[in-house]
Each structure stands twice: as structure tokens, then as C-alpha cells.
C-alpha positions in Angstrom: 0.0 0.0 0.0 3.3 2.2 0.9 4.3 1.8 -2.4 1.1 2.7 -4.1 1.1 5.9 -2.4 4.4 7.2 -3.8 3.6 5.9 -7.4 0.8 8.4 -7.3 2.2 11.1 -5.3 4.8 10.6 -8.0 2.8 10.5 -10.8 1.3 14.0 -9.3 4.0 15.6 -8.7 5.6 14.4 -12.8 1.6 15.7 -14.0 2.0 18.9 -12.0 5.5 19.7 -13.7 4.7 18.9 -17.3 1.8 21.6 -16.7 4.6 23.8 -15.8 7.0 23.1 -18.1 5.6 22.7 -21.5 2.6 24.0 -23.6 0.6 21.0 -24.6 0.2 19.1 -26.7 3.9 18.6 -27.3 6.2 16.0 -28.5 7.5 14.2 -25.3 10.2 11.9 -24.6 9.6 8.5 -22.7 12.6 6.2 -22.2 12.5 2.7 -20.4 15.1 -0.2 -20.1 14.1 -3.3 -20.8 16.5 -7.0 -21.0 17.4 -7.0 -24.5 16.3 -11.1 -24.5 13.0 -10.5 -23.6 9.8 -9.4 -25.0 9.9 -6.0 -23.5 11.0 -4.3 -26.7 8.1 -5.3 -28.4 5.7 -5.0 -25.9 6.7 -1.2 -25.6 6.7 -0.8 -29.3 2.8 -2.2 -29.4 1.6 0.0 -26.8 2.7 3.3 -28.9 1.7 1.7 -32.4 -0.6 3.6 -34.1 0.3 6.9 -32.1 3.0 8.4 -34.9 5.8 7.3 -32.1 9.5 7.8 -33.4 11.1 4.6 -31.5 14.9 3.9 -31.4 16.9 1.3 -29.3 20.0 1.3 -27.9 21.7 -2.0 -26.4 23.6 -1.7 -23.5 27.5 -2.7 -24.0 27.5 -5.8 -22.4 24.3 -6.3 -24.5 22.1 -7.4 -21.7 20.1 -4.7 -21.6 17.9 -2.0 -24.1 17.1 1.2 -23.9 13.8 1.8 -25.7 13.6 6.0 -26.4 10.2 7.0 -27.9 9.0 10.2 -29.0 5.6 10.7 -29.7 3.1 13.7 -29.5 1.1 13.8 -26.4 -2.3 15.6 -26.0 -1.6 16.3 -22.0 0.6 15.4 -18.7 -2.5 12.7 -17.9 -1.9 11.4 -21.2 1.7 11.0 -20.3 1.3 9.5 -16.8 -1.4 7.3 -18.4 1.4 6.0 -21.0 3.8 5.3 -18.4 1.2 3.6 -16.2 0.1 0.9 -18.9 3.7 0.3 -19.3 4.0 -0.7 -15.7 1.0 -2.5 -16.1 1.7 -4.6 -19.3 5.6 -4.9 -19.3 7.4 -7.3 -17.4 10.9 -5.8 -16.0 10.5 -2.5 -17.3 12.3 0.4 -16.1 10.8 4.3 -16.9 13.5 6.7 -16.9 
């Protein structure tokens, strides 16, 4: 339950400084790491088909690990957090950045 709290409080606080920050809608960055062997990297890529996402990988050197950059135009900061929560929710090992 701990741990729920300080996603959202999170979450809010990350909402509350894209307000500030940016006038919307605006291109925005995501970037997660995923294990290179797994399907992480095409899990992501599903979830932000169909959106006009520019996706790039980078592996790791040791090659054990991607890192999955995306940039894709977002209508609002809840649109964002809502991205980054079905992420979470639907990719196994994921890490947002």
C-alpha cells in the first residue's frame, strides 16, 4: 500500500511539472530499459503503435540490456502519466527513466 502511495504522489507531482513546463500538446520523450532477451521491446513498441511514435533502441554494451527512447506527440501530462502507467502495467521488467 506504501508503495502505491508514492507511485501516485509521484505521478502527481511528474503531471503537476509537465503543466509547468511545456505548452501542450507537445512532442514528449519516454525512455525505459528493458532485457534485450526479452519481449519488453516489443511489448513497448505495441503499446505506442498507431500513435505516430518515433522509436529507437540502444543496447547496452554488455548487451544485456535495451534502452527503448520514444518520442511521440502527447495531447496532455494525464496522457503521459497514463502511457507510463500501462507500461508498468503490461511490461514485465521494465524500467521508466
Amino acid at each position: 500500500m506504501e508503495n502505491s502511495k508514492k507511485t501516485d504522489e509521484f505521478y502527481e507531482k511528474l503531471k503537476s511539472q509537465l503543466y509547468d513546463t511545456a505548452l501542450w500538446p507537445t512532442t514528449y520523450l519516454y525512455k525505459f530499459i528493458v532485457l534485450t532477451d526479452g519481449l519488453g521491446i516489443k511489448q513497448i513498441e505495441a503499446l505506442f503503435d498507431n500513435l505516430g511514435a518515433v522509436i529507437t533502441t540502444t543496447a547496452s554494451k554488455n548487451g544485456k540490456y535495451t534502452s527503448v527512447s520514444i518520442n511521440v506527440r502527447m495531447k496532455n501530462p494525464e496522457a503521459v502519466v497514463d502511457k507510463y502507467k500501462e507500461v508498468a502495467e503490461k511490461v514485465d521488467d521494465v524500467i521508466s527513466l
